[in-house]
N, C-alpha and C positions, 0 to 999 in steps of 0.2 A: 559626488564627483569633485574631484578637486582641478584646482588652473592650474593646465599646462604652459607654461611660459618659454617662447622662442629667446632663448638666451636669458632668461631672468631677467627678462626687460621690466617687467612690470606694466604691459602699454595695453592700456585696455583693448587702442583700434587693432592691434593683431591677433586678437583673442574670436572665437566665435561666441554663439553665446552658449550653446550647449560646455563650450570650458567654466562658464561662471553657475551654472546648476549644482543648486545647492549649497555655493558659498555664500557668504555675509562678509563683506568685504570694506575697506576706507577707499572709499575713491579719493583719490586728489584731485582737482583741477586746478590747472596754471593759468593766469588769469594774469593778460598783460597789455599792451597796446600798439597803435600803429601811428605812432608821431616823431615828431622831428627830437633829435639828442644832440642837437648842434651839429656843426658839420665834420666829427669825426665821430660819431657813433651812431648805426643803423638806426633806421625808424623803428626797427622790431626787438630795441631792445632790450625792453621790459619783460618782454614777452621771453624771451632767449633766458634773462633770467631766470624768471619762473617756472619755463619748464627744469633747468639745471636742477633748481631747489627740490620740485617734486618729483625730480626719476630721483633726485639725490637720498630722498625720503624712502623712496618705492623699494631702493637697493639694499634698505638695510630693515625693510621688513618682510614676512612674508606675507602680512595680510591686508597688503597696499595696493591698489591700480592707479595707476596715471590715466586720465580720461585726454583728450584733443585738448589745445590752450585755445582758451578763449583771448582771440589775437586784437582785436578792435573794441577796446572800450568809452568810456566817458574821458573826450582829453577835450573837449570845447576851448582849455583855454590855452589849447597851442593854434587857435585856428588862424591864424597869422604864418604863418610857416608851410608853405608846400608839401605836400604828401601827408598830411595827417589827415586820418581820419576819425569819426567818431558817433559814436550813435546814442551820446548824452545819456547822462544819470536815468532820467526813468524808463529809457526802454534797454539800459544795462540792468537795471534791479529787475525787473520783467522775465531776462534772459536768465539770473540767476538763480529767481525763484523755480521757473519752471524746471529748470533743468534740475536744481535736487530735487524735484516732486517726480519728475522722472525716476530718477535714482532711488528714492527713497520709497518704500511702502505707505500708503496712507493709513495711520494710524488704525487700527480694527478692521482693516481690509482681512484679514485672515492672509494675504500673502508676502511670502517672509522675505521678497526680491533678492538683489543682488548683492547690495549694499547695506551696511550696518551706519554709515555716516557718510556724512561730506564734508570735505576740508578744500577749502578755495584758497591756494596758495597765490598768493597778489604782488605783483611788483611796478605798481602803477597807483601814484599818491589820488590821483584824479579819479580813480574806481572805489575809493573807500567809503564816500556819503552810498553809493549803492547796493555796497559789501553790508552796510550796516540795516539798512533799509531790509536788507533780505534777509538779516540774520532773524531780524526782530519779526521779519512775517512769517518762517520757516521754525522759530519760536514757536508759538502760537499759534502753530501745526500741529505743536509734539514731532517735531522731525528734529534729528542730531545733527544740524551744521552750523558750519562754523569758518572765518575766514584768519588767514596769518599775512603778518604783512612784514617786510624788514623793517628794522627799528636803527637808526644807527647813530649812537652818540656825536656829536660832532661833527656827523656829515653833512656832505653839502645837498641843496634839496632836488639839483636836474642837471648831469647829464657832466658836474664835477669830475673831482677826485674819486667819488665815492662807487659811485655807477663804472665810472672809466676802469679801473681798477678792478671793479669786479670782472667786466668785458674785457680785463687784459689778461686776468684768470681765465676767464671760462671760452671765451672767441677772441684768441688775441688775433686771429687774420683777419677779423671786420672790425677792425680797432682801426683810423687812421688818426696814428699821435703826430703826422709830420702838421696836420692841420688843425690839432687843437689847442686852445686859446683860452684863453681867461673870460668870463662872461661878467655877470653883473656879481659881486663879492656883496654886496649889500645884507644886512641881516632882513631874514623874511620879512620880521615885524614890521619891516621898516620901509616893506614893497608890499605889503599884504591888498592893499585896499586898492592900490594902483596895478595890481598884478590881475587885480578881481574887475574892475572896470575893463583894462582896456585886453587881458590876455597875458602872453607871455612875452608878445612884442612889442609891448607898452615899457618892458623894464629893460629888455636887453634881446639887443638887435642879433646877436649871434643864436639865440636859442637857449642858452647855457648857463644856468646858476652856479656858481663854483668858479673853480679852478684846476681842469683836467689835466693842467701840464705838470701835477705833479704825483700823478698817478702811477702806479706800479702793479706788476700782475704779483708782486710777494704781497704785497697790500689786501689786494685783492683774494688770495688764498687763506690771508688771514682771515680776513674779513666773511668770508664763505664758511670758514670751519666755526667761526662765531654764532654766525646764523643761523648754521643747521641747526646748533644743539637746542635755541629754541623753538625751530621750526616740530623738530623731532617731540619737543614738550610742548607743544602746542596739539600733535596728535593722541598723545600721551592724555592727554585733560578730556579730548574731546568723544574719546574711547572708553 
């Protein structure tokens, strides 16, 4: 039997399961969080992200699902800022693991599930000590996953040019540019240890690493068609 899909969405939650019987499939999951992006970009904007990346992925295969995004991850060091939340590195690694072992067949089980791999699309810097934690125990499962995360030359590291841009691509209406502002410009290296003590309100009082005011939604389509193509080879390898 093969998956029928409502509109070629690729979305797992509108599938039954008798639609995935019999297939072997890439799950995605979008894996982002719920914290502050200064005060013109949503708390869920990581999150917004990541799902974009992985329908973006889903649309151009056919043997992709997007699963639910995992919306609350490890952000500890926004806890100075209202409305974030977060449920720390080791009970985020906990959550990843279990959930490919869901997905995936245990090794010599004789059964052949739904899924052929997992691919944890991530767009939240603060999730990746857990991304890796799990890959290395999902490893040494014998299970196929694997996580992607954006990489971007010369970007800024929270809630910039770099993020804003993309958010003026993908949700230019939950953008508000009349309120955003320059944060702390400092180079990482150079807040790393101060940023690690005291949070993200130890460096800069607005939330903000970067420079959002000089962000553009052309920027940001650039910057999206850049990604995908290694998002898209990052499936590619893990396949």
């Amino acid at each position: 039997m093969t998956v029928t899909r409502s509109g070629n969405t690729g979305d797992l939650g509108s599938l039954t399961w008798v639609d995935l019987d019999g297939d072997r499939r890439l799950l995605v999951v979008p894996v982002g969080s719920c914290e502050q992006h200064g005060p013109h970009l949503p708390l869920d904007t990581d999150t917004l992200i990541a799902q974009a990346f992985a329908a973006d992925l889903a649309a151009a295969r056919d043997d992709t699902l997007v699963a639910p995004a995992l919306s609350i991850g490890a952000s500890g060091e926004h806890r100075g800022f209202p409305g974030t939340l977060s449920i720390g590195t080791a009970a985020m690694t906990s959550t990843l693991v279990e959930l490919a072992r869901s997905a995936l067949p245990e090794p010599g089980s004789g059964n052949p599930g739904a899924f052929s791999a997992v691919l944890f699309v991530n767009a939240h810097g603060g999730n990746l000590e857990a991304l890796e934690d799990a890959r290395s125990t999902l490893a040494a499962e014998s299970r196929r996953a694997d996580f992607w995360h954006p990489r971007v030359d010369g970007g800024d590291p929270h809630a910039g040019a770099t993020e804003t841009s993309l958010m003026l691509h993908l949700h230019p209406e939950r953008v508000r540019m009349e309120l955003a502002e320059p944060g702390s410009t400092a180079r990482f290296s150079d807040i790393r240890d101060e940023l690690t003590a005291g949070g993200l309100a130890a460096v800069t009082p607005n939330g903000v690493l970067g420079d959002p005011t000089t962000a553009s939604a052309d920027a940001g389509a650039r910057l999206f068609g850049t990604l995908r193509v290694t998002l898209s080879e990052a499936a590619e390898r893990l396949l």
